[in-house]
C-alpha positions in Angstrom: -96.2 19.1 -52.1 -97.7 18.5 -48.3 -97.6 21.3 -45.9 -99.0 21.4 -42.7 -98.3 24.2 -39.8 -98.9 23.7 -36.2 -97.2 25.9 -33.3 -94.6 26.9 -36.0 -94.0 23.4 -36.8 -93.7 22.9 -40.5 -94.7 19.6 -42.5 -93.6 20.3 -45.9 -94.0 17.2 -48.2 -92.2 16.8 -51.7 -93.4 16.2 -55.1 -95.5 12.7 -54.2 -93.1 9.8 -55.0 -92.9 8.5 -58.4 -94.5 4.9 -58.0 -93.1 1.9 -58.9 -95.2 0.9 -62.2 -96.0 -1.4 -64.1 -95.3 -1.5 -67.8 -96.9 1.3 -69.7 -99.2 2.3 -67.1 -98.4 5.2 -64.6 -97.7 5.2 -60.6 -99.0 7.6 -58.3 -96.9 8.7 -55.2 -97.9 10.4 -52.5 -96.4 12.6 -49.8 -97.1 13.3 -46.4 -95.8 14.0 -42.7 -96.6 14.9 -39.3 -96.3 14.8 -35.8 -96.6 13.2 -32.1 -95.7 10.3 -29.7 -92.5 7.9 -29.3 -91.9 4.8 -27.6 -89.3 1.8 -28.6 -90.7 -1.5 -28.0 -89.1 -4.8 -29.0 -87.2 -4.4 -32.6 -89.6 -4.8 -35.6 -92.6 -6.6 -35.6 -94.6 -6.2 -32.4 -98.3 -5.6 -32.9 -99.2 -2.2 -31.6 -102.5 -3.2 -29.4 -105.7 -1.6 -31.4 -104.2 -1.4 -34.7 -104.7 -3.0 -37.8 -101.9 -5.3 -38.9 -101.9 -5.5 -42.2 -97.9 -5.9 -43.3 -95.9 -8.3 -42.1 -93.3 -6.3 -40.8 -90.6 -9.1 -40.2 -91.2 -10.6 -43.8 -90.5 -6.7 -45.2 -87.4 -6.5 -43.4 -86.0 -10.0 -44.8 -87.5 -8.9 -48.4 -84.9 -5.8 -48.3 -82.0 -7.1 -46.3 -82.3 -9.7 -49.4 -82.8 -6.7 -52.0 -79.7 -5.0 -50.5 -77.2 -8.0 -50.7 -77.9 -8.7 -54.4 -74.6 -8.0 -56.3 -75.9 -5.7 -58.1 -78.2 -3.5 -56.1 -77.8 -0.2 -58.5 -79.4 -2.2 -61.5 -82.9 -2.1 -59.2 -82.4 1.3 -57.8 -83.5 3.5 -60.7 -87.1 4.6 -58.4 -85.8 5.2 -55.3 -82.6 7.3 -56.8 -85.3 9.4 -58.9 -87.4 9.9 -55.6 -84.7 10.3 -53.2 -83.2 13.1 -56.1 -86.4 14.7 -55.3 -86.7 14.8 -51.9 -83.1 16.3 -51.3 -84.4 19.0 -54.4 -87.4 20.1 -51.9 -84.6 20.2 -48.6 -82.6 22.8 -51.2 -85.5 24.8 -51.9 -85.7 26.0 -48.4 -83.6 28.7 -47.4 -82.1 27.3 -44.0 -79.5 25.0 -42.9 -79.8 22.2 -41.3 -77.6 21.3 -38.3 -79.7 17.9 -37.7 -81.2 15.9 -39.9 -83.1 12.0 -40.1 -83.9 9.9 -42.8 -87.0 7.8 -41.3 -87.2 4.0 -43.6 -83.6 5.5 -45.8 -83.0 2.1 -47.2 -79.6 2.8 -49.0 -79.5 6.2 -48.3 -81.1 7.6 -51.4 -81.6 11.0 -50.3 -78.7 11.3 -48.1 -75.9 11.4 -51.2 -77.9 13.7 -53.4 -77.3 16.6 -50.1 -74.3 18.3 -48.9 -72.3 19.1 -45.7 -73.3 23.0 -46.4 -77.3 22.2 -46.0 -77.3 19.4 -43.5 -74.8 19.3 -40.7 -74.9 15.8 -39.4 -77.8 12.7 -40.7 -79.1 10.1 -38.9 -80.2 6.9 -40.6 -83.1 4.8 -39.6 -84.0 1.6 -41.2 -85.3 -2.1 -40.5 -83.4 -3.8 -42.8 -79.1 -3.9 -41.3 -78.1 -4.8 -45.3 -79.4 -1.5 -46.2 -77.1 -0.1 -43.8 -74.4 -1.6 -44.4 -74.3 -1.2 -48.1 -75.5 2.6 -47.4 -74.2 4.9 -50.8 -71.4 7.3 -49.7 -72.3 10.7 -48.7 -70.6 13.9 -47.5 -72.6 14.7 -44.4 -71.5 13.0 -41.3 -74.0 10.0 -40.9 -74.9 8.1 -38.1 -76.9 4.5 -39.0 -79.2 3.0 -37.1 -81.5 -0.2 -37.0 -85.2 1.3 -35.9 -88.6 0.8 -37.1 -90.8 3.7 -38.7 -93.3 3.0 -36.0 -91.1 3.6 -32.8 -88.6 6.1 -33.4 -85.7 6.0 -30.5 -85.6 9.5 -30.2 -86.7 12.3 -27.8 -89.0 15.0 -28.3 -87.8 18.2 -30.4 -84.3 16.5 -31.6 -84.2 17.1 -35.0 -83.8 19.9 -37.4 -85.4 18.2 -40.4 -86.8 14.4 -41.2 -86.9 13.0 -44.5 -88.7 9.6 -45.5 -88.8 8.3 -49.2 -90.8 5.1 -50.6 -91.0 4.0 -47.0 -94.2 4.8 -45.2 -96.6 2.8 -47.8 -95.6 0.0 -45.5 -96.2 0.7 -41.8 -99.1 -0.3 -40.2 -99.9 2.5 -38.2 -100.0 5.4 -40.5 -100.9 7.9 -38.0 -98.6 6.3 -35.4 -95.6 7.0 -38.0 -97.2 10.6 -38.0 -97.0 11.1 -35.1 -93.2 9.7 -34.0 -92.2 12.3 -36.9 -93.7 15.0 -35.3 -92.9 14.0 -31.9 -88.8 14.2 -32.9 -88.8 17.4 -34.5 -87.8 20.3 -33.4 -90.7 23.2 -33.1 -89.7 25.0 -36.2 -88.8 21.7 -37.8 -89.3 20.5 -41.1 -90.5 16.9 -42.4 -89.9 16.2 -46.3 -91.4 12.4 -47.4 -92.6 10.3 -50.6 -94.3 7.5 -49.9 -96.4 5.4 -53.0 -99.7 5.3 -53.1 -103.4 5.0 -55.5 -103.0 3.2 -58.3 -99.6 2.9 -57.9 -99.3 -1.2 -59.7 -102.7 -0.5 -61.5 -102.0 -2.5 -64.3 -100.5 -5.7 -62.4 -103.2 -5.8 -60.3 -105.9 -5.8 -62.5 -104.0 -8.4 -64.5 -103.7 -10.5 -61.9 -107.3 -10.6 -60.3 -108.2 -11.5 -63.6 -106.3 -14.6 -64.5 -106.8 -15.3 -60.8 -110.5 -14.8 -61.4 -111.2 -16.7 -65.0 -108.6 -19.5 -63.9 -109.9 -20.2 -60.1 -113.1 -18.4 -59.6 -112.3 -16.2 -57.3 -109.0 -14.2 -55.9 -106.8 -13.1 -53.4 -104.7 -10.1 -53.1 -101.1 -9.6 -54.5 -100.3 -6.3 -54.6 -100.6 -4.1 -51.5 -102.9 -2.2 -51.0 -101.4 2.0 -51.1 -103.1 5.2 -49.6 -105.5 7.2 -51.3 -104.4 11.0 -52.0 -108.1 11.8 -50.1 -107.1 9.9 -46.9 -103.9 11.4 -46.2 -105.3 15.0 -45.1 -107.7 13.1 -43.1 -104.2 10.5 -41.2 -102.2 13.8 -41.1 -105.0 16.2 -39.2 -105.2 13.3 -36.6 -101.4 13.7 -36.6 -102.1 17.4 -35.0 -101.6 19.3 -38.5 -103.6 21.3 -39.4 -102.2 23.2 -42.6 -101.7 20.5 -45.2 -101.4 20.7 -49.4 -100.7 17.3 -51.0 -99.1 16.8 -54.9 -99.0 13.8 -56.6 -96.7 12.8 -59.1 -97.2 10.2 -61.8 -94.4 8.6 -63.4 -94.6 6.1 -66.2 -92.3 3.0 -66.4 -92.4 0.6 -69.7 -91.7 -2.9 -69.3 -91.2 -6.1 -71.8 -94.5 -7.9 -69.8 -95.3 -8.6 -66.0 -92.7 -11.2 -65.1 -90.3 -8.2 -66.2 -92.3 -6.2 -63.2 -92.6 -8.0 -60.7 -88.6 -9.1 -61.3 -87.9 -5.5 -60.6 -90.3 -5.0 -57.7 -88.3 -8.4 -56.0 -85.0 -6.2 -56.7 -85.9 -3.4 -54.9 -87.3 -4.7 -51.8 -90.6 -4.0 -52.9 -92.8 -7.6 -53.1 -96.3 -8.0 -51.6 -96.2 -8.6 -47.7 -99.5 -8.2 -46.8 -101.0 -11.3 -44.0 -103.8 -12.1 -46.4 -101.4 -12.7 -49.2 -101.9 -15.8 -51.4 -98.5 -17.0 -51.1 -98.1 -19.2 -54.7 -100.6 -18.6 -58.0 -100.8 -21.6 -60.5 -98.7 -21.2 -63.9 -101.4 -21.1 -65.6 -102.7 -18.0 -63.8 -99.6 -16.4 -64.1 -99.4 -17.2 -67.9 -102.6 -15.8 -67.9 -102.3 -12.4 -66.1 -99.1 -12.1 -68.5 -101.4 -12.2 -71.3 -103.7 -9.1 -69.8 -100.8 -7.7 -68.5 -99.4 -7.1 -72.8 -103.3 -6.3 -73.9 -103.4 -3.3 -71.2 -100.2 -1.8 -71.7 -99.5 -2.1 -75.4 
């Protein structure tokens, strides 16, 4: 868990997110939260001036609109129901209500239908992706959905009772930024609850594939994200403004058939590589090739 205290403003931060992994290795998640600014430039995918932009945030929102039209969305959302379970566990354990509640990057509303109407009085739902809004999972609470990026939240200052985020964060560009817009919303005695990936979350993949890459091309390029150390998120959240933080990580172990079977499942949930510096195609021989290391490191 991640707890952080300013001015009576409480970050508290579930069990880190089980990770999304790779055969029989394990995935770290992370959690964290925070607080700040807000602004609401135009919709998903300006560059914030002075900041690293690492994801392409337009290719993200196309990879899960597509993830969330797929006929049969439920077969790929196994991760984010476990995580999202989670989260809502960590809203139960503390002993308050909720009148107002947000779900910052809720996708299909994995947290939202695991909560009732007696713990949270009314949700908002932020995401970038409209498909994931659409085809939202029923819940309870009264919900209100909305299409907004992590970065720029379109809310004022102290509006919320308590924000949420699960398997969301790991793919903003401005970390802090996002920090800070949760903070910002929250009410002073507020509470923020997230799960984000992060470490060696894909450890096994990636290795697999800078290998082939490696022995077949001589050289390589990056496929897999890159995730936020467990060291660096005190660091992000005391620029935030927090000052009282605790951090758990949570390792959760996912077997697979072999890579294609992976990365298959990653494509399903939204979840494929959209970093700039991508290398957009890998020869089949490579990919033949990191399948092979792929089955010798997880068998």
């Amino acid at each position: 868990m991640l707890r952080a205290v300013r001015h009576r403003r409480w970050l508290r931060l579930p069990a880190p997110a089980p990770s999304r992994e790779s055969g029989c290795g394990c995935g770290r998640g992370q959690h964290s939260g925070s607080r700040g600014t807000s602004s609401y430039p135009s919709l998903f995918g300006g560059a914030v001036p002075g900041v690293l932009n690492v994801f392409d945030r337009v290719l993200k929102r196309k990879q899960k609109n597509w993830a969330a039209q797929q006929p049969e969305p439920l077969k790929y959302d196994y991760l984010k129901e476990e995580v999202g379970g989670r989260v809502a566990d960590r809203v139960y354990d503390i002993a308050r209500d909720f009148p107002l509640a947000l779900d910052v990057g809720c996708g299909r509303g994995y947290i939202a239908h695991h909560l009732n109407k007696e713990v949270v009085g009314k949700f908002f739902q932020a995401d970038i992706a409209e498909n994931a809004l659409k085809n939202a999972l029923e819940t309870e609470i009264p919900t209100v959905r909305l299409l907004a990026d992590e970065e720029f939240l379109p809310f004022k200052e102290n509006t919320f009772d308590l924000v949420v985020s699960s398997l969301s964060l790991h793919w903003v560009n401005d970390l802090p930024r996002a920090f800070k817009q949760i903070h910002h919303v929250l009410k002073p005695d507020g509470v923020f609850i997230g799960a984000m990936f992060g470490g060696d979350t894909l450890f096994e993949l990636r290795c697999s594939l800078q290998l082939a890459e490696l022995e077949r091309e001589g050289g390589f390029s990056p496929h897999i994200s890159p995730f936020t150390a467990v060291s660096d998120l005190g660091h992000l959240l005391g620029r935030a403004g927090f000052n009282t933080l605790t951090v758990d990580t949570d390792e959760i172990q996912v077997n697979f058939p072999g890579m294609f079977e992976v990365m298959e499942d990653l494509q399903g949930m939204g979840e494929s590589n959209c970093s700039w510096n991508r290398k957009p195609l890998l020869h089949r021989e490579t990919m033949l090739a990191a399948a092979a290391i792929y089955r010798g490191k997880t068998c």
